[in-house]
C-alpha positions in Angstrom: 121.3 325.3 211.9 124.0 327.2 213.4 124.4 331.0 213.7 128.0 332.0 213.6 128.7 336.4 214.0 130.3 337.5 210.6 132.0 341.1 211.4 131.8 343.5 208.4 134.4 346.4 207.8 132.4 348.7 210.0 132.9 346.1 212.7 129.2 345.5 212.4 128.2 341.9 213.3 125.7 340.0 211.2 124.8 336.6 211.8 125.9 334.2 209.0 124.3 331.0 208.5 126.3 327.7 208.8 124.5 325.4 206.7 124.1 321.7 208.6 124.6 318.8 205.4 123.2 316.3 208.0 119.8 318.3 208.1 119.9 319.2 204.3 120.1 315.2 203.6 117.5 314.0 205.8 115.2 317.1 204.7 115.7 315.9 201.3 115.3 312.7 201.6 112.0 313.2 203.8 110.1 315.3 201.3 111.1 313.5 198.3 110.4 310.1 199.9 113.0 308.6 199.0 113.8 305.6 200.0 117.1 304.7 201.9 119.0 302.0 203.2 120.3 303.2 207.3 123.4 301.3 208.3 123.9 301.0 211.9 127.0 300.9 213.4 126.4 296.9 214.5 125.8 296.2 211.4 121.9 295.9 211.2 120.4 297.6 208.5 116.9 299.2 208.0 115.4 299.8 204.6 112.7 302.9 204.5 111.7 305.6 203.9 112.5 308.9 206.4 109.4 310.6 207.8 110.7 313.2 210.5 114.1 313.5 212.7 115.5 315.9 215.1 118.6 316.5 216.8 119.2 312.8 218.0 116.9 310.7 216.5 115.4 310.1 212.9 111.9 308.4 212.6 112.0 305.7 209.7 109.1 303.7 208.3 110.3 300.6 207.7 107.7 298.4 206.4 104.5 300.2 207.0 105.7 300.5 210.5 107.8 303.6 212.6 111.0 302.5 213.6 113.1 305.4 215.9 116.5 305.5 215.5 119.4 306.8 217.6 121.4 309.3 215.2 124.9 307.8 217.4 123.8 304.2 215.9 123.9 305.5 212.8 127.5 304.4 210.2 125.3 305.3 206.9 122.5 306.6 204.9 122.3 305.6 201.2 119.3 307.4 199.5 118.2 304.7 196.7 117.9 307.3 194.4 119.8 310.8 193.5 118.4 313.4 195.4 119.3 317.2 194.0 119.6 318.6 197.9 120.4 322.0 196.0 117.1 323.4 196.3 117.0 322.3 200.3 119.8 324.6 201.1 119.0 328.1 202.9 
């Protein structure tokens, strides 16, 4: 998550939170296991379910086994399901 300075009209500065969608999605996605369908950009698809990602990577299981993914590899992410990512949000 990023921290971006928000300057009040006492030129105070708090930090305000900038709220990262790709984290929100994959958070969601992860605790509801849910299962998605992850595009690469090749064309090769993986269907799974998400079970942890950082930065650069996200860890699939993809038929009861861990498959790592590159996040740069990555075209799409279509969650099978609707996913109310709502209550993930800070």
């Amino acid at each position: 998550m990023r921290r971006n300075y928000k300057q009040c009209e006492k030129g105070e500065k708090h930090f305000m939170k900038q709220t990262n969608f790709q984290d929100v999605f994959l958070n969601a996605v992860r605790k509801e296991k849910v299962d998605v369908t992850v595009y690469l950009t090749n064309g090769f698809q993986f269907n799974g379910q998400v079970r942890s990602f950082d930065n650069f990577t996200i860890m699939l299981e993809v038929n009861g086994k861990e498959q790592l993914v590159f996040k740069h590899a990555v075209s799409t992410i279509i969650p099978r399901r609707a996913v109310d990512f709502s209550k993930y949000e800070n």
